[in-house]
C-alpha positions as CSV (number, residue, x, y, z in Angstrom):
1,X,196.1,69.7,189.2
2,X,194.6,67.6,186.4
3,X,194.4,63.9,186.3
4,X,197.2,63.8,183.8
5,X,199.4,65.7,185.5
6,X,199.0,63.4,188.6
7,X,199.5,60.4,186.9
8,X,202.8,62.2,185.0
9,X,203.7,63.1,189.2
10,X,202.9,59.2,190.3
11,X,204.8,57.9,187.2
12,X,207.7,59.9,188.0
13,X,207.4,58.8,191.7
14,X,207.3,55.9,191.0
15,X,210.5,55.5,188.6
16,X,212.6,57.5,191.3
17,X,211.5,54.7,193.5
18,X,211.9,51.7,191.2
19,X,208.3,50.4,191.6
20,X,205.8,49.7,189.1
21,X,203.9,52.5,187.2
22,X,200.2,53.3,188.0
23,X,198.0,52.6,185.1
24,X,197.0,55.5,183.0
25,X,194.0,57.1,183.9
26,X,190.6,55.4,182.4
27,X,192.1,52.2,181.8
28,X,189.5,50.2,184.4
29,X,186.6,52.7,183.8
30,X,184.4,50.1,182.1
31,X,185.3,47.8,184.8
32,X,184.2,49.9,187.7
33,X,181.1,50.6,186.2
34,X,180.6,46.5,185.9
35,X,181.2,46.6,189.7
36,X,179.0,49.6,190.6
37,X,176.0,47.9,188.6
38,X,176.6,44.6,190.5
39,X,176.3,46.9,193.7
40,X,173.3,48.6,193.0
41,X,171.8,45.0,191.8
42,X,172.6,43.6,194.8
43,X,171.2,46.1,197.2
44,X,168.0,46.4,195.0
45,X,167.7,42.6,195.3
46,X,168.2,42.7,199.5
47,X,165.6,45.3,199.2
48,X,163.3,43.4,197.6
49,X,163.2,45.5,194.2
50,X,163.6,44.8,190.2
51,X,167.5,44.5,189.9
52,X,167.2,45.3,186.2
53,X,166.2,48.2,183.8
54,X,165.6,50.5,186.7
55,X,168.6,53.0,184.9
56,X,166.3,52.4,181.6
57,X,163.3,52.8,182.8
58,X,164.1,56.3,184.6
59,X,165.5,57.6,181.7
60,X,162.6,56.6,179.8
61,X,160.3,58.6,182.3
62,X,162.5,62.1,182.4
63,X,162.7,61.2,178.0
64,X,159.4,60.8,177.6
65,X,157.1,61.5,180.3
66,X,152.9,61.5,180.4
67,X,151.1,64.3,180.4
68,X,149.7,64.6,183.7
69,X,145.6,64.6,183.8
70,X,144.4,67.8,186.2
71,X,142.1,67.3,189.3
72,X,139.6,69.6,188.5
């Protein structure tokens, strides 16, 4: 089942029980990722790590990475 068929099946639920309609899906998307940032800020903080640009910096490093110097 696809999200928009469930959310046609809750809507419809919902009418046939006279509440309130879910919202429609990806309405609070950018909101949850505001909360799941906050949440990995927080535990990098209790952790004692940089709570910013982690998310930039590991992109930059699989973007553009060094060459790597051999041993021999």
């Amino acid at each position: 089942m696809s999200i928009t068929q469930q959310h046609l099946l809750d809507t419809y639920r919902a009418q046939r029980l006279g509440e309130a309609p879910p919202p429609p899906p990806g309405t609070r998307d950018w909101r949850t990722a505001r909360e799941l940032r906050g949440y990995w800020q927080f535990h990098a903080v209790v952790a004692e790590r940089p709570a910013h640009a982690r998310l930039r910096r590991a992109l930059g490093r699989l973007l553009h990475p060094h060459p790597r110097r051999s041993a021999c």
